[in-house]
Backbone as ProteinMPNN parsed JSONL, in Angstrom:
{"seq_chain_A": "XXXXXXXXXXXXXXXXXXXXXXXXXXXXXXXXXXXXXXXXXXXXXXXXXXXXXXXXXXXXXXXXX", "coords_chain_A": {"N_chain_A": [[-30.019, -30.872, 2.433], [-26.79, -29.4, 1.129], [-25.252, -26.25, 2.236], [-24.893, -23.121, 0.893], [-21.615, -22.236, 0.181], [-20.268, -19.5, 0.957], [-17.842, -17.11, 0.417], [-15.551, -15.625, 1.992], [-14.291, -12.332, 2.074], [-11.173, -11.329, 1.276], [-8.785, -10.2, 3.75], [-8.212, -6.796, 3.868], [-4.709, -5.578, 3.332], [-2.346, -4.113, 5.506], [-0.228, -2.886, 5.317], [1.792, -2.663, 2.636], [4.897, -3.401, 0.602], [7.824, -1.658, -0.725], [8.419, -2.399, -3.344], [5.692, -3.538, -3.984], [4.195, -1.371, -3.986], [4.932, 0.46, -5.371], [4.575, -0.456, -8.271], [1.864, -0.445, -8.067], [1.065, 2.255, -8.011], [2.857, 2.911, -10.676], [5.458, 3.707, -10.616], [8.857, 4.284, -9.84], [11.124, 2.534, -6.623], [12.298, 4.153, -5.777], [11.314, 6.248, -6.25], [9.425, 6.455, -4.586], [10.737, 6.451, -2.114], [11.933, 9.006, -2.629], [9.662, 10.81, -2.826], [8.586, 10.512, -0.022], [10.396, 11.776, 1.12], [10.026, 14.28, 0.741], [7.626, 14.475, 1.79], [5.117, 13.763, 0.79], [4.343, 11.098, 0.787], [3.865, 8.305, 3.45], [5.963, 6.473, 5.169], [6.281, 3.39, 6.855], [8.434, 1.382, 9.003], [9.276, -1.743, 9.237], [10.8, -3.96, 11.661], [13.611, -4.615, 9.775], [12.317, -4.162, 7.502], [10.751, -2.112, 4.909], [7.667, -0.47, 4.61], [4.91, 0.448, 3.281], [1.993, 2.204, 4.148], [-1.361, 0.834, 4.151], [-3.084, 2.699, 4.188], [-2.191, 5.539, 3.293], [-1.721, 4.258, 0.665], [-4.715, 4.316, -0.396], [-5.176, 6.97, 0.363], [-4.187, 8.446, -1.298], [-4.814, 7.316, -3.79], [-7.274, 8.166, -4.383], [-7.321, 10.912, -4.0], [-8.286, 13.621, -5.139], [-6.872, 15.291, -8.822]], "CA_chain_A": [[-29.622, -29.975, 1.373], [-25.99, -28.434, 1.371], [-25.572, -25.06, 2.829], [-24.397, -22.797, 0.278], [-20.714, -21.552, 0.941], [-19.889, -18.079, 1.217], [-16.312, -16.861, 0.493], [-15.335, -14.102, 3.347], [-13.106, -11.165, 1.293], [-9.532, -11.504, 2.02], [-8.764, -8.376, 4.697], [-6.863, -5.826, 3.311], [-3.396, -5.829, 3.977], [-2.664, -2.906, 6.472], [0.894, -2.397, 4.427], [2.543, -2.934, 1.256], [6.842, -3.664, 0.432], [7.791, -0.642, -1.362], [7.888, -2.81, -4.84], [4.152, -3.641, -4.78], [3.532, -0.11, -4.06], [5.597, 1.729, -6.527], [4.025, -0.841, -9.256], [0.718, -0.19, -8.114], [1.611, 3.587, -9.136], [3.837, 3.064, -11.955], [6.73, 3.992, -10.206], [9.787, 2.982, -9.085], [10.808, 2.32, -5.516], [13.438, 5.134, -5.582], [10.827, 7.302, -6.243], [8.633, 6.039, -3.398], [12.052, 7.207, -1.233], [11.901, 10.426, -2.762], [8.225, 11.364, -1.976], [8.711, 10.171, 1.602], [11.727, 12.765, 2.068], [9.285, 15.331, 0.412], [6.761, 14.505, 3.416], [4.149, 13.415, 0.485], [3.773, 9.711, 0.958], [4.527, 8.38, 4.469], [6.884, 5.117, 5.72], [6.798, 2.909, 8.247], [10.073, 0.375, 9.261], [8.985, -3.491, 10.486], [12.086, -4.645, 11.561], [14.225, -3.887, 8.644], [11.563, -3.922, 6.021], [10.184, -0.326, 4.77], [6.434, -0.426, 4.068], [3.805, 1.787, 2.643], [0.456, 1.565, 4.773], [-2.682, 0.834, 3.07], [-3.717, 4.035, 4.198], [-1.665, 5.642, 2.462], [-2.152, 4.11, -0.914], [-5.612, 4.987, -0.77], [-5.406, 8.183, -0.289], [-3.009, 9.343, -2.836], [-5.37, 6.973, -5.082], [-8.526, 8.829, -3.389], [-7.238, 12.1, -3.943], [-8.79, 14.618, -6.685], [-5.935, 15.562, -9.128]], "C_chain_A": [[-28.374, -29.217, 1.824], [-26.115, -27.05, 1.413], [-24.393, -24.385, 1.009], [-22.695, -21.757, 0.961], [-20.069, -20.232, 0.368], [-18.679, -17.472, 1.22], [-16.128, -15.639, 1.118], [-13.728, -13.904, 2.309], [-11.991, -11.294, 2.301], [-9.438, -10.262, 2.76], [-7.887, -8.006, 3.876], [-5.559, -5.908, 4.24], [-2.919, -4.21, 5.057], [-1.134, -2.484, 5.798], [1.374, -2.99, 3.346], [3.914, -2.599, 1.068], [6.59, -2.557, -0.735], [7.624, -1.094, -3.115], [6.816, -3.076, -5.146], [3.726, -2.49, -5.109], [3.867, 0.59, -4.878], [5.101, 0.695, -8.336], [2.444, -0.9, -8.972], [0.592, 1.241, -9.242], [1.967, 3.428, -10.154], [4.842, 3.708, -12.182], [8.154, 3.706, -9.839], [10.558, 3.26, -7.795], [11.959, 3.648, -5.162], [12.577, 6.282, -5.422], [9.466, 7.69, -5.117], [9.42, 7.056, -2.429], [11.646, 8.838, -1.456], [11.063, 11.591, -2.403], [8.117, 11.242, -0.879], [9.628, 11.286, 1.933], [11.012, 14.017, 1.996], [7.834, 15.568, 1.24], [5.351, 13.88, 2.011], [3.383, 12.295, 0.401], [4.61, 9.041, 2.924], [4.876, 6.483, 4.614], [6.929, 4.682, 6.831], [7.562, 1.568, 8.253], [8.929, -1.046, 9.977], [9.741, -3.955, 10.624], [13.017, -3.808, 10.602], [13.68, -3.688, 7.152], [10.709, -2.865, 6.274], [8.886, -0.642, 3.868], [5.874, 0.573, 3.693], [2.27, 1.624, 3.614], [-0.23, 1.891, 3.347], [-3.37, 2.446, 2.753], [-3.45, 4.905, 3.487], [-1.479, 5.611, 0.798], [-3.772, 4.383, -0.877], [-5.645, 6.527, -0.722], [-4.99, 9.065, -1.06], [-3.862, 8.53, -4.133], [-6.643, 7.608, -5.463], [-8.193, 10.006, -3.783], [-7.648, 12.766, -5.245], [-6.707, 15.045, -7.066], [-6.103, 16.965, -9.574]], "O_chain_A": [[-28.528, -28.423, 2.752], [-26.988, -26.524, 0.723], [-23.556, -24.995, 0.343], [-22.671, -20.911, 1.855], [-19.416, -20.174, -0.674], [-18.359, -17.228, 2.384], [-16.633, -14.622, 0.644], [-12.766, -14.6, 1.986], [-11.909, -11.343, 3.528], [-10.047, -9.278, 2.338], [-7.01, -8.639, 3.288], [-5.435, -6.196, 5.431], [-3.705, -3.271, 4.934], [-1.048, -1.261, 5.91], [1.195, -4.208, 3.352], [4.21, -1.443, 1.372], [5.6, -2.48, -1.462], [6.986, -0.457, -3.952], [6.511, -3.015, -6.338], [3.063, -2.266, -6.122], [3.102, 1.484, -5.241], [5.335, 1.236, -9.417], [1.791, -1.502, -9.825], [0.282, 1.376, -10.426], [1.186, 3.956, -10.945], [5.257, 4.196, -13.233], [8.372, 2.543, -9.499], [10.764, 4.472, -7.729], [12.263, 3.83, -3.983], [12.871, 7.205, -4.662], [8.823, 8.722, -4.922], [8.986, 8.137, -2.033], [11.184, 9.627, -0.632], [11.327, 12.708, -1.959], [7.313, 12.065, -0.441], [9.597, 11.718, 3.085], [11.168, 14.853, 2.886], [7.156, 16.595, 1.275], [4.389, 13.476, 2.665], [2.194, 12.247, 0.088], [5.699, 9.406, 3.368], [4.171, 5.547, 4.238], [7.449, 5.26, 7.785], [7.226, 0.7, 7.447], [8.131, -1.098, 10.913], [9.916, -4.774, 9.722], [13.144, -2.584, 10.649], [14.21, -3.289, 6.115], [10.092, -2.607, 7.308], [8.956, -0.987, 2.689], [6.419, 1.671, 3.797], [1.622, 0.59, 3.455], [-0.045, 2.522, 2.306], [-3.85, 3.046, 1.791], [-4.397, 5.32, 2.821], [-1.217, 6.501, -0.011], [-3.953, 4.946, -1.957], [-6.08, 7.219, -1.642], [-5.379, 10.186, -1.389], [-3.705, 8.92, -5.29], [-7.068, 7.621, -6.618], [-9.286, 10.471, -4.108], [-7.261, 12.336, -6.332], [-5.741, 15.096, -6.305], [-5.138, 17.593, -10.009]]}, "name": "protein", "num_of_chains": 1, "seq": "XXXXXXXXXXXXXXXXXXXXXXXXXXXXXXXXXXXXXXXXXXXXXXXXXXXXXXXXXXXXXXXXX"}
């Protein structure tokens, strides 16, 4: 009798390119920039590409308004 197969959840991504993230929001990536200079969302560099951690987007999605 075949085993039944089990699909293992994709891992979360540990960052996001500032265009997924500012269309997660409904923002746009300028305004990503802008909150980063304002200390309210934070950036980190890989090379020359500017991410968003995951962490990050949860807790600004996490947060009471």
């Amino acid at each position: 009798m075949p085993r039944s197969r089990e699909t293992a959840p994709f891992p979360e991504r540990a960052a996001y390119p500032l265009a997924e993230a500012a269309a997660l929001f409904g923002i746009t990536r300028q305004h990503i920039y802008t909150l980063a200079k304002r200390g309210e969302i934070r950036l980190v560099r890989l090379g020359r590409r500017t991410l968003v951690p995951a962490s990050e987007i949860r807790r600004l999605t996490e947060a009471p308004q």
